[in-house]
C-alpha positions in Angstrom: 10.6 7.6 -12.9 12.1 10.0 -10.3 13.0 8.8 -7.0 9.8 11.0 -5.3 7.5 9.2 -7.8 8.5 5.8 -7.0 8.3 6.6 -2.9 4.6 7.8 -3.7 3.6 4.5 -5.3 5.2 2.2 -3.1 3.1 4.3 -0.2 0.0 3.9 -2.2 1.0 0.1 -2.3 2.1 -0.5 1.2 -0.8 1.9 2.7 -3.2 2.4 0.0 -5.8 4.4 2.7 -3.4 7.6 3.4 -3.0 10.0 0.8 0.7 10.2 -0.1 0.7 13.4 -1.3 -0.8 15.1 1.9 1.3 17.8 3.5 0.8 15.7 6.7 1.4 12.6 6.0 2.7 11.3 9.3 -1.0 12.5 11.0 -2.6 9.9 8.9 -0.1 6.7 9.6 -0.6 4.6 12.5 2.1 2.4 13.9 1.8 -0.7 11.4 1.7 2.3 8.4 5.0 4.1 9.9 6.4 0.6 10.2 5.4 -0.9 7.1 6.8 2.0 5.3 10.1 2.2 7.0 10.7 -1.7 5.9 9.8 -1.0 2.7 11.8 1.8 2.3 14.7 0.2 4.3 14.6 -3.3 1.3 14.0 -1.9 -1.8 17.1 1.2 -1.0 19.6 -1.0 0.3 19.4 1.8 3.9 19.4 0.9 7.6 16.5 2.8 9.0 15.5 2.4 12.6 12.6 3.6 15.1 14.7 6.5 15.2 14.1 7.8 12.0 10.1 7.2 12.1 9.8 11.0 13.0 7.0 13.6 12.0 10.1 15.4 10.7 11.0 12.4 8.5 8.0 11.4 7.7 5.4 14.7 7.1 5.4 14.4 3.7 6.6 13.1 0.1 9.8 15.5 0.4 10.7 14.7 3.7 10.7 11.0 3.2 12.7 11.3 0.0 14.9 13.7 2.2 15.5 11.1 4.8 15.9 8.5 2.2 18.9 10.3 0.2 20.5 11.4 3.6 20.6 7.2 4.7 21.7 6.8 1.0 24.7 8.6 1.7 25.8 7.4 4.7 
């Protein structure tokens, strides 16, 4: 399973209502959603992510979140 397809599941988990493959996937989260996914993100990769990084740039779709999480991977 690639990296991409396990982000996508653990969104369908996390926030089951929002559509993980949208192209605007940041328009559909709330607060709780953006927040729920940046822990979850956060455990299961071992990376530090703050408020900071809960961004429609970070967070607009499945690439971009895979993006952000490969950049904190690397830090």
């Amino acid at each position: 399973m690639t990296k991409k397809e396990e982000i996508r599941q653990m969104i369908e988990e996390v926030v089951p209502l929002v559509d993980a493959d949208s192209d605007f996937l940041f328009a559909e989260l709330d607060s709780l959603g953006v927040t729920a996914i940046l822990m979850t993100l956060a455990r299961r990769y071992g990376i530090s992510l703050e408020a900071e990084d809960a961004t429609p740039r970070n967070l607009k779709d499945l690439d971009s979140i895979v993006t952000m999480v490969e950049r904190k991977q690397q830090q």
